[in-house]
C-alpha positions in Angstrom: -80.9 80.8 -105.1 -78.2 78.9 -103.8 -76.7 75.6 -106.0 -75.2 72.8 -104.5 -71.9 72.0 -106.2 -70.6 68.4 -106.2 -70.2 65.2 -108.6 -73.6 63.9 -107.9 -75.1 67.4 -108.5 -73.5 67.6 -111.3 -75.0 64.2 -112.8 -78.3 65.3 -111.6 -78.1 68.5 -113.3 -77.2 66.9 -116.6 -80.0 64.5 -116.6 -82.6 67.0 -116.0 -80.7 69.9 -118.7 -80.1 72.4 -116.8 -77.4 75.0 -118.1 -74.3 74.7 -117.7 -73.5 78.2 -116.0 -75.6 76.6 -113.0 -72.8 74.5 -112.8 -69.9 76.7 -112.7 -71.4 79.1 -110.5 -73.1 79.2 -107.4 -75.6 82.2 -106.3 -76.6 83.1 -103.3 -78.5 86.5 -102.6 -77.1 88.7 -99.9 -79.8 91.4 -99.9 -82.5 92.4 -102.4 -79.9 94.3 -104.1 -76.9 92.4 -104.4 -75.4 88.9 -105.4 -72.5 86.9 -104.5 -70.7 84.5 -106.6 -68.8 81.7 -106.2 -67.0 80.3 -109.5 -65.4 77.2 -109.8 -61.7 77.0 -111.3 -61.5 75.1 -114.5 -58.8 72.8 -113.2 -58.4 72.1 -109.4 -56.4 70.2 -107.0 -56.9 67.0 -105.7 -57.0 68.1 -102.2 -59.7 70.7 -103.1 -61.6 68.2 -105.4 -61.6 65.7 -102.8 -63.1 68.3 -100.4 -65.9 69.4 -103.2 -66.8 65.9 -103.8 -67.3 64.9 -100.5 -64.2 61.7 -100.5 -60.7 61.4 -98.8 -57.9 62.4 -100.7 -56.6 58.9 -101.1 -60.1 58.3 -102.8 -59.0 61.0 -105.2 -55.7 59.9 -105.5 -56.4 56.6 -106.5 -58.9 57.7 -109.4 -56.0 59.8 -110.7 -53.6 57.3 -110.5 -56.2 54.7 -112.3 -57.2 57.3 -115.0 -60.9 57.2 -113.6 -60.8 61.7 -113.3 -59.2 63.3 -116.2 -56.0 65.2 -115.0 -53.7 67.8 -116.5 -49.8 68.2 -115.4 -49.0 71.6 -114.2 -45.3 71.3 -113.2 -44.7 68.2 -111.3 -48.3 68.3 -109.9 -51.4 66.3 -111.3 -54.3 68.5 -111.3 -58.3 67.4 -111.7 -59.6 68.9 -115.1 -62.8 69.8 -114.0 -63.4 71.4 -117.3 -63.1 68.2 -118.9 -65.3 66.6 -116.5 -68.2 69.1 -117.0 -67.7 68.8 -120.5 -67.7 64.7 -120.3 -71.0 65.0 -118.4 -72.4 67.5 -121.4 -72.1 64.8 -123.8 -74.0 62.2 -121.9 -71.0 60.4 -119.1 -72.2 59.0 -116.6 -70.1 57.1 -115.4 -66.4 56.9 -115.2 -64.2 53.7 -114.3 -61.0 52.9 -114.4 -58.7 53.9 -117.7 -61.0 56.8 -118.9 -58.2 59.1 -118.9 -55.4 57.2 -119.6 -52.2 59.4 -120.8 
């Protein structure tokens, strides 16, 4: 079983209450006997957020710099808090505009 991991999926997968460790990790049998994993970091770049959403990187970089994706500084970097995110989405988000994450 093999779980496609983007925003959309992600709104899908709330609305019809799946659990949440669908979510974080993908599975996708290699033979009868074994299983590979593929977990998803709790914060990630924008670059690799960009890529796992399916948008541009100016797309991404524009929701950071309007608030729209909640963020968290890690030196002089702005990384997407995808744990945030998933955790927004538990509680019912849907959608997310400009100023959500404001500092």
């Amino acid at each position: 079983m093999k779980f496609l991991l983007n925003l959309g999926f992600l709104f899908n997968i709330f609305n019809k209450n799946f659990n949440i460790f669908n979510i974080w990790c993908s599975m996708e049998p290699i033979t009868d006997k074994s299983l590979v994993m593929h977990v998803i970091s709790p914060v990630m770049s924008q670059e690799m957020f960009s890529s796992f959403i399916g948008v541009t990187k100016d797309t991404v970089r524009g929701w950071v710099e309007q608030g729209t994706v909640a963020t968290v500084k890690i030196g002089r970097q702005r990384y997407i808090n995808v744990k945030r995110i998933v955790s927004d989405l538990e509680e019912g988000k849907t959608i997310f505009t400009r100023g959500d994450y404001e500092d």
